[in-house]
NUVO-869097 format. One record per residue (C-alpha): residue in one letter; x, y, z. Coordinates in pm, whole numbers, padded with zeros to 5 digits, always signed. Each point is the difference from the previous one (the first is absolute). Layout:
BEGIN
AXYZ
...
//
This chain:
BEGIN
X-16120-18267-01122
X-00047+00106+00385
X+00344-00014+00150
X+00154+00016+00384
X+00266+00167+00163
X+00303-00096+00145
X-00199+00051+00332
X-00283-00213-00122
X+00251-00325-00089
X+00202+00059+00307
X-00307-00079+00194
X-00090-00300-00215
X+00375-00184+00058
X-00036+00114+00390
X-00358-00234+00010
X+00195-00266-00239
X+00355-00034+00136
X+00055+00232+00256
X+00299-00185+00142
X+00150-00058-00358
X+00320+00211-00020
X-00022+00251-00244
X+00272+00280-00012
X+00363-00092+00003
X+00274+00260+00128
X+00375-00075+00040
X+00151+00232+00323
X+00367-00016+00088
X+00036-00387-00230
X-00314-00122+00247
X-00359-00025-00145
X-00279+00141+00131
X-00360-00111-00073
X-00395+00147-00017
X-00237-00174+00040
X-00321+00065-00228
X-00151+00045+00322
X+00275+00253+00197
X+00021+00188-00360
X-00389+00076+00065
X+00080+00084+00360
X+00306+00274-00074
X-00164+00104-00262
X-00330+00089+00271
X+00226+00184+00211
X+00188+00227-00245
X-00359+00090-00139
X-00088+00033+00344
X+00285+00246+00075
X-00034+00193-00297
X-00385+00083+00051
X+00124+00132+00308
X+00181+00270-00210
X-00361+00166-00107
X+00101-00002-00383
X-00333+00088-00203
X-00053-00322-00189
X+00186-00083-00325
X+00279+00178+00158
X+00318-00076-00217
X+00234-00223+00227
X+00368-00084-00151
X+00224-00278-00009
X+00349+00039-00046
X+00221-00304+00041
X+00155-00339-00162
X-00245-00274+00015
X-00075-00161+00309
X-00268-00149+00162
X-00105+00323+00182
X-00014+00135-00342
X-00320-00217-00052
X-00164+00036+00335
X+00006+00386+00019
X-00139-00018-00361
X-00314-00218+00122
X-00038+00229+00286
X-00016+00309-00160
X-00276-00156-00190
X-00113-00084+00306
X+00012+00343+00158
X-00194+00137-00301
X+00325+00161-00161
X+00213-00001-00344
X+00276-00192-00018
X+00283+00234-00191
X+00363-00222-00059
X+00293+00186-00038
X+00286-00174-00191
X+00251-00049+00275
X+00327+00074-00240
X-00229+00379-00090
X+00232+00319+00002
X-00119+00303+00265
X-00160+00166-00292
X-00213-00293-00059
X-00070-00067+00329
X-00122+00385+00109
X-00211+00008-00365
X-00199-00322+00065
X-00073+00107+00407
X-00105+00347-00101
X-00215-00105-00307
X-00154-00287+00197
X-00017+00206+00295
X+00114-00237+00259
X-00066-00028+00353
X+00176-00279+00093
X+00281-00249-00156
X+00156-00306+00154
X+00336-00036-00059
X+00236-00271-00003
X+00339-00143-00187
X+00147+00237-00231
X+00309+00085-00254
X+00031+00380+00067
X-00071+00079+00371
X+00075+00340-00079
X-00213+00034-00276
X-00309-00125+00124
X+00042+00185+00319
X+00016+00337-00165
X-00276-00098-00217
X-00308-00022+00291
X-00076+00325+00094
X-00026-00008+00445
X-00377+00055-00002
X-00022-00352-00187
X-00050-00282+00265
X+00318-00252-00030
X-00098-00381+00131
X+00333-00188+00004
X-00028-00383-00107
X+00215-00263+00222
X+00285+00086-00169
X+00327+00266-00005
X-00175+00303-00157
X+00011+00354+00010
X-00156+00213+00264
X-00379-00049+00091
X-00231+00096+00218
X-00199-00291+00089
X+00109-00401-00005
X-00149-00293-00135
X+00039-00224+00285
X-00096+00285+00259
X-00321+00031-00265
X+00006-00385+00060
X+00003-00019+00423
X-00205+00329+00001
X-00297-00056-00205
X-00301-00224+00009
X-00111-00208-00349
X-00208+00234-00140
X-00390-00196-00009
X-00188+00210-00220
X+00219+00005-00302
X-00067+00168-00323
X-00072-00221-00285
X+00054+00175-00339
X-00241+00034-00241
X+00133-00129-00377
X-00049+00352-00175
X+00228+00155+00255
X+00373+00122+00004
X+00235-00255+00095
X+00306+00189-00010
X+00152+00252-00233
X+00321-00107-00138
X+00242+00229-00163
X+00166-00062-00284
X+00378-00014-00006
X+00032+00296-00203
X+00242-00067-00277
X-00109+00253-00239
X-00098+00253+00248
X-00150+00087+00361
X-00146-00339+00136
X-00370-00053-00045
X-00323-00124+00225
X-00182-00266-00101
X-00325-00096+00223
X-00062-00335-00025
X-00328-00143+00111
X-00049-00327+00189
X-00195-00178-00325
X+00320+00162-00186
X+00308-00208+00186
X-00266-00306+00108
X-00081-00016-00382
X+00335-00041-00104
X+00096-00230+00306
X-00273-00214-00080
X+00059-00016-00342
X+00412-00093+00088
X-00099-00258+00262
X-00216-00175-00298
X+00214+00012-00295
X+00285-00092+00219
X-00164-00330+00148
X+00140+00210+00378
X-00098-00251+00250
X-00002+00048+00349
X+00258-00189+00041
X+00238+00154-00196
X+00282+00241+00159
X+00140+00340-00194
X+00235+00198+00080
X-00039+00422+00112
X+00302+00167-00086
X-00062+00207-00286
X-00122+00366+00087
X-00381-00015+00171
X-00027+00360-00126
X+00023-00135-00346
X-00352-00152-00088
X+00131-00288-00128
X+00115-00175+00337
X-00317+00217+00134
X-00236-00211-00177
X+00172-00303-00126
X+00135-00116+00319
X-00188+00182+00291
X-00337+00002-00176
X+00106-00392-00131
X+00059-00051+00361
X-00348+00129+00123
X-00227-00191-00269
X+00178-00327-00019
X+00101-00059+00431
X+00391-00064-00167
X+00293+00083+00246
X+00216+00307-00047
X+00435-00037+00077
X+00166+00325+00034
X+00383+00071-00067
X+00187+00146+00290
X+00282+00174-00233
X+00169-00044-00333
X+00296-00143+00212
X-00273-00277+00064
X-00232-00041-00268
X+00105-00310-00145
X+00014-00170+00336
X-00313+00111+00078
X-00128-00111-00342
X+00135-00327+00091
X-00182-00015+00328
X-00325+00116-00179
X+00040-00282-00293
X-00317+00213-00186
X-00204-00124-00199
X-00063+00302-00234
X+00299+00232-00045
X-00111+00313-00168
X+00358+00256-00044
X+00075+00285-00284
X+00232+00038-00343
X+00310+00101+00203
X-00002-00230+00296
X-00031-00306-00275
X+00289+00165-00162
X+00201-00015+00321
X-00092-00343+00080
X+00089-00113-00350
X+00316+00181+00051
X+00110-00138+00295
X-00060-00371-00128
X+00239+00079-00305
X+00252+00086+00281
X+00004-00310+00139
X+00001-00211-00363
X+00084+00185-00329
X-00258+00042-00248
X+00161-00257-00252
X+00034-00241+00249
X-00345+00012+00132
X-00106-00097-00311
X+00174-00274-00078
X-00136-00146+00332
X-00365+00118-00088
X+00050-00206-00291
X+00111-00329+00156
X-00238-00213+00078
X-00113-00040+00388
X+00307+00186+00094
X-00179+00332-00145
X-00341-00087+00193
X+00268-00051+00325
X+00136+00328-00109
X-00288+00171-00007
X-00175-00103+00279
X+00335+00117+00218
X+00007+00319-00113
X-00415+00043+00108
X+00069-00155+00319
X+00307+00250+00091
X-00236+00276-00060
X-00273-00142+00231
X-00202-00065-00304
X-00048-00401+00046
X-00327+00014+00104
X-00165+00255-00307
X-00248-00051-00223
X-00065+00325-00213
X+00235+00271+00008
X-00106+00373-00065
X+00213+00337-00148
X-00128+00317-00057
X+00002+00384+00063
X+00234+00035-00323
X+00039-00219-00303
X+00221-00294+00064
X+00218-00019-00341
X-00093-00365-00188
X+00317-00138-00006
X-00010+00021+00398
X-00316-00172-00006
X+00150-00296-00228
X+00295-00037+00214
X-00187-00059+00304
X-00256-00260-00173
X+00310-00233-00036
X+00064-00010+00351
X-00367-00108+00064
X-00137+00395+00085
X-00257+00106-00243
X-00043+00408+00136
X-00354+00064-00109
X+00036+00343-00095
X-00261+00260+00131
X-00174+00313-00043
X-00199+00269+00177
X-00022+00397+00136
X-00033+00152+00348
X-00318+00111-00167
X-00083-00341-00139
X+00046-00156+00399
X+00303-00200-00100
X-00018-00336-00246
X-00248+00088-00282
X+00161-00212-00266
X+00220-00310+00007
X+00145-00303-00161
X-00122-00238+00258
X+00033-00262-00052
X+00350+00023-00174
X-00041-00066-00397
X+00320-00015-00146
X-00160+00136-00334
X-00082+00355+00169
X+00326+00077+00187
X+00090+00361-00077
X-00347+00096+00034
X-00220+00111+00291
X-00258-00283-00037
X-00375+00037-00016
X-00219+00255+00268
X-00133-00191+00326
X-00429-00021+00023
X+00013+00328+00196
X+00105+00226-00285
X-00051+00027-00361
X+00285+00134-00242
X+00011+00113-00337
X+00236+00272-00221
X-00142+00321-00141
X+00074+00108-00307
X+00334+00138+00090
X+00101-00355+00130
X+00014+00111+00353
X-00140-00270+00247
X-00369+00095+00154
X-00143-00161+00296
X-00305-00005+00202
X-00141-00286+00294
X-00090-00010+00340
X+00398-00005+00095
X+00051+00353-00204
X-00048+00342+00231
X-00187+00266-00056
X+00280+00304+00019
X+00274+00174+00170
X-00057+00117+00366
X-00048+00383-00035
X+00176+00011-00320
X-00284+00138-00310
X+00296+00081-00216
X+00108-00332-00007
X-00394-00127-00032
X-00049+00167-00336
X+00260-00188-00195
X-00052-00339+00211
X-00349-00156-00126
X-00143-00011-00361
X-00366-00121-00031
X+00048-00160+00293
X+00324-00222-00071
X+00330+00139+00203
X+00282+00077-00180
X+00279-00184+00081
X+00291+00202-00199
X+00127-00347-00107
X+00019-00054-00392
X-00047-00366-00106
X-00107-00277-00242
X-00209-00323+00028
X+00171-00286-00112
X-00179-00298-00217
X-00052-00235+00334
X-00180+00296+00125
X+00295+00178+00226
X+00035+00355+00085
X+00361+00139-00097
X+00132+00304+00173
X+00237+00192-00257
X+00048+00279+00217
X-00115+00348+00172
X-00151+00202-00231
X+00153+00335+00186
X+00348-00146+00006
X-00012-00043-00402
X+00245+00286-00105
X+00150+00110-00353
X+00307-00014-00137
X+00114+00274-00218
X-00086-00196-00295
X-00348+00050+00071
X-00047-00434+00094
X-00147-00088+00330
X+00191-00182+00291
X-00157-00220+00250
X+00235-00049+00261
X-00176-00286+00251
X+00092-00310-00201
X+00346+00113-00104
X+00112+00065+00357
X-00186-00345+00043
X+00290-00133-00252
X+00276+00136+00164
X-00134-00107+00354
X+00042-00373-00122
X+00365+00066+00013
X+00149-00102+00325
X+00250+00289-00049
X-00236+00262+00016
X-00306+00048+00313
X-00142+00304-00118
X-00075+00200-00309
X-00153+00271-00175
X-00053+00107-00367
X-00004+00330-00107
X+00047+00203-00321
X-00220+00273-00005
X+00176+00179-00264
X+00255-00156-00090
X+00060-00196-00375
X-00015-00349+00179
X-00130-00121+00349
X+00266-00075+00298
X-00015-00150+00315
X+00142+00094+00341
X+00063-00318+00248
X+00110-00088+00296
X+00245-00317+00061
X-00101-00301+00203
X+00157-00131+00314
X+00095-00293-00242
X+00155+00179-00262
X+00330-00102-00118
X+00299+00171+00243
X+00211+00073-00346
X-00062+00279-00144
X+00125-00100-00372
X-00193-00312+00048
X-00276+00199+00117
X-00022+00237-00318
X+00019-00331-00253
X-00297-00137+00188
X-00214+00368+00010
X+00109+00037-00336
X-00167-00369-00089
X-00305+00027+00141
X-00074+00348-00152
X+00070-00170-00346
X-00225-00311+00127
X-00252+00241+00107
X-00017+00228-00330
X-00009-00314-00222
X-00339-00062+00130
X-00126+00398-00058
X-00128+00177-00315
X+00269+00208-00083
X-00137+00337+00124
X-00007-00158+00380
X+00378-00088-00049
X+00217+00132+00291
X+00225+00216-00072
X+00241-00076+00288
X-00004-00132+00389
X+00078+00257+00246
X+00097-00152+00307
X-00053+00227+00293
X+00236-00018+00305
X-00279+00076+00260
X-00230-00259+00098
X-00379+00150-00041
X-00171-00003+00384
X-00322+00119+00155
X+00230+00185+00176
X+00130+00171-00245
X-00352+00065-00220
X+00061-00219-00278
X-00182-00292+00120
X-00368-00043+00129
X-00070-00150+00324
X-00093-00329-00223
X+00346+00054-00146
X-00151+00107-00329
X+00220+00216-00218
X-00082+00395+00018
X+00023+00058-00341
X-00010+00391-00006
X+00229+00032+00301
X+00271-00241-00175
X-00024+00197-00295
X+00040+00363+00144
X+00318-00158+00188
X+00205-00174-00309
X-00285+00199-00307
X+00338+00295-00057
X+00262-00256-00064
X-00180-00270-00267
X+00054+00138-00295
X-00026-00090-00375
X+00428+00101-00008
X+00084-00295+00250
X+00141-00293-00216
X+00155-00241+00242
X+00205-00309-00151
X-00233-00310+00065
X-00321+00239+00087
X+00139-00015+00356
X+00060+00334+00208
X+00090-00050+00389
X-00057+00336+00154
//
C-alpha cells in the first residue's frame, strides 16, 4: 500500500477544513487554538527558518519538550525542511541527553517545558543550535515567535518520499545505553492507518496528548491518528491541571498506561471504600448513577473506547474498571514496530490478560523458542548505526521482539515475559519476573516492583509503597504479608516469593532506576539492593521494611 506523510495529510485537511480548529493548548488556565490552516502556516515559517541554517538535508533536528502544540508543528516542518525529526524524552538524565545528540549528531534541537532544567542544559553541547518554544525553558539561542515574525512561509516545501527516514527515535534504555530506531514514513503511516481503522477514529473524535511524544506510542497513535483521520488534539498544561483540562477536552478516545490507571483507580477508592463501591455497583440504577459519576469526575463522560499500554495492565485492574463502564482495550507494540502492532480492539471480555491479535500492517508468529516474531510494513529495518545490535535483531526476515508468549484458543497473543529477564534460582528452575510484579502491582499498597532471585533458593521481590498505602505500619505489614500469600497461591511453587522487601527510597529517573517511560531498570535495581537479598533473610509474615 502507497502511503503519505504527515506533510502530505496536512495539506489535504488545509484544502478540506482549513478554518476547522485543530490543535488545542491550555496557557496560564486560557486556551489557545490552531487552526488547520495557521498550523500549515507556522509550520512554513519554522521550515523556512531552519533552511536558512544550511543543514545538508536529512540533517537530524531534536525535540526536547512536554507535549504541546509546537511540538507538532516543528515536527511537520522539519519534514518540511527536508530534515529528521529526533524526540528526546523530556524527563531524560544528562547522560541520555549528550548520548542521543552525539550519536544522532544534531545540529539543532528546539526546546521547551521541562522537569530538570539543569539536566537538559548540561546535556546540549554549545555548538548545538537551541530554538526555545513559547514557554519558560532553558537557555536558547533562537525563539519561536522571533522564527515566527522573522520568517516568510516557506513555498517550496519538501514533501517526503514513503521509503524515507521519518525520525529516529531512541529507545528508553532500560537494559542498557538507549537505542536509534529509523522509522520510515510507510513505517508510522502504516501503523496510523491501521489504528485509525480498527479504532473506527473519526474526524470528529478528540484525544488527548499527554503521554511522552518521544515514546512512539503517543507518536503514532495520537499525532499520526491526528494526521490521517482530521481529529482534534487537547493538550494538558500541568499535572496540577490535567483533570481540568481533561474535563474541558471531554475526549472521545482516551488512550493512558498501567500506572496512571492504577492511580486513577486509586484515587476513586479514596473517595468510596472498595466494599462500599460494590455494594452500590450492585444496586440496581444506583450502580449505573454510580458509575457514570465517577467517569464524569475524571472528564471521561464523553468516551467511547479507552486504550492502556506501554506495560501490561494486571487483569484484575482491567475487571475493576469494566464495572464502572471502562473497558481498557489493552495494547501492544515496539519503537521498532511504530507503536500499536497488536490489540484487543474492540474489547472482548474473553481475551483480557492477553495482547489481542496483530493489526493488517504486521504479521506475528512464535519461533520455536516461543519468543514473539514479527514482520509488516509498520516493522523497521534496524538500529541507526548500531550493526551489533543488527545481528541479533532479524531472523529470516521476522524481528525479534525479546518477548516470550503463547496464543490462546480465540486466537490471542499472550506475553509471559522477557526472555533476557528470565533468571535462575539456585535450584536450577527458571523465574519470569513480568507477570509476578504484574500481581503485586494490583495491590493498591504497592506502585512498583521487581522480582529477582538470581541465586537464591526461592525468588523475592523488592517494591516500592504507593501514595495510598496504609499510614500504619502494623496494618501495613498484615496487608504486604496478604497479598504475597494471595500472590504465591496463584504460582507453581518454584516462582513462590520468598519474602517482600520494601525499599525506603522511591525509584526515579533521577536517581537511575527508572526509564524515562518510568519502566523499571532491572540491572540497576539489582546492583543497588542484589548484596542484601539473601537466602538467610526469614522475616515473620515474608515482610522486610528496609
Amino acid at each position: 500500500m502507497a502511503y503519505q506523510s504527515n506533510v502530505e495529510y496536512l495539506l489535504h485537511h488545509v484544502t478540506q477544513q482549513k478554518e476547522h480548529v485543530y490543535l488545542h493548548q491550555p496557557v496560564e488556565g486560557q486556551w489557545q487554538t490552531f487552526t488547520w490552516g495557521e498550523v500549515e502556516q507556522q509550520a512554513r515559517k519554522i521550515a523556512a527558518a531552519i533552511k536558512s541554517q544550511n543543514y545538508p538535508a536529512k540533517s537530524r533536528i531534536g525535540i526536547l519538550s512536554k507535549n504541546c502544540a509546537q511540538w507538532f508543528i516543528a515536527d511537520l516542518a522539519i519534514m518540511m525542511a527536508d530534515m529528521v525529526s529526533v524526540p528526546i524524552f523530556f524527563n531524560a538524565n544528562e547522560k541520555s541527553i549528550s548520548h542521543i545528540i552525539k550519536h544522532s549528531e544534531l545540529k539543532a534541537i528546539f526546546v521547551g517545558k521541562l522537569d530538570e532544567l539543569e539536566s537538559s542544559n548540561a546535556g546540549i553541547p554549545e555548538d548545538v543550535l537551541r530554538i526555545s518554544f513559547p514557554y519558560p525553558t532553558i537557555p536558547a539561542n533562537a525563539n519561536w515567535q522571533e522564527w515566527l515574525n522573522e520568517f516568510e512561509p516557506l513555498d517550496d516545501i519538501y514533501l517526503p518520499k514513503a521509503e524515507e527516514n521519518a525520525t529516529i527515535i531512541y529507545t528508553s534504555g532500560s537494559t542498557g545505553v538507549p537505542k536509534g530506531v529509523p522509522l520510515t514514513h510507510a513505517n508510522i503511516m502504516s501503523a496510523a492507518v491501521c489504528a485509525v481503522d480498527e479504532m473506527k477514529v473519526k474526524s470528529t473524535d478528540r484525544f488527548m496528548s499527554y503521554l511522552p511524544l518521544a515514546h512512539i506510542t503517543e507518536r503514532s497513535l495520537i499525532e499520526g491518528v491526528s494526521m490521517v483521520s482530521g481529529c482534534s488534539i487537547y493538550f494538558v498544561e500541568s499535572l496540577d491541571t490535567f483533570i481540568d483540562n481533561v474535563k474541558h477536552a471531554k475526549p472521545t478516545r482516551f488512550i493512558s498506561v498501567p500506572r496512571l490507571w492504577l492511580k486513577f483507580q486509586s484515587e476513586i477508592l479514596a473517595k468510596i471504600p472498595q466494599r462500599k463501591l460494590e455494594f452500590l455497583l450492585k444496586v440496581p440504577f444506583v450502580g449505573q448513577l454510580i458509575s457514570k459519576k465517577i467517569r464524569k469526575n475524571l472528564g471521561f463522560e464523553c468516551v467511547e473506547r479507552f486504550g492502556s499500554g506501554s506495560a501490561p495492565t494486571p487483569p484484575s485492574v482491567i475487571h475493576w474498571y469494566q464495572k464502572l463502564g471502562i473497558c481498557l482495550e489493552e495494547g501492544w507494540g515496539m519503537s521498532e514496530t511504530s507503536g500499536l502492532s497488536c490489540g484487543n480492539n474492540p474489547f472482548s471480555e474473553q481475551d483480557i490478560g492477553t495482547i489481542g491479535r496483530p493489526l493488517s500492517c504486521v504479521e506475528m508468529k512464535l519461533s520455536d523458542e516461543d519468543e514473539i516474531l514479527i514482520r509488516g510494513e509498520a516493522v523497521f529495518s534496524g538500529y541507526y548505526l548500531n550493526p551489533e545490535a543488527d545481528e541479533n535483531a532479524f531472523a529470516d526476515g521476522w524481528f525479534r521482539t525479546g518477548d516470550r508468549g503463547e496464543v490462546t484458543d480465540t486466537g490471542a497473543f499472550k506475553i509471559i515475559g522477557r526472555l533476557k529477564e528470565e533468571f535462575k534460582t539456585s535450584k536450577g528452575k527458571y523465574v519470569t519476573p513480568a507477570p509476578i510484579e504484574g500481581k503485586l502491582c494490583a495491590s493498591s499498597n504497592i506502585e512498583l516492583a521487581c522480582v529477582t532471585g538470581a541465586g537464591l533458593k526461592q525468588p523475592v521481590a523488592l517494591i516500592v509503597l504507593a501514595e495510598s498505602a496504609n499510614s500504619n505500619k502494623e496494618g501495613l505489614a498484615t496487608e504486604l504479608s496478604q497479598t504475597l500469600a494471595e500472590v504465591n497461591n496463584t504460582l507453581e511453587r518454584h516462582q513462590h516469593l520468598d519474602y517482600l522487601y520494601v525499599c525506603k527510597d522511591i525509584w526515579t529517573i533521577e536517581n537511575g532506576l527508572l526509564t524515562p517511560t518510568l519502566k523499571i531498570k532491572r540491572g540497576s535495581i539489582e546492583d543497588k539492593y542484589g548484596a542484601i537479598l539473601t537466602d538467610d533473610l526469614t522475616p515473620a509474615g515474608g515482610v522486610i521494611f528496609e
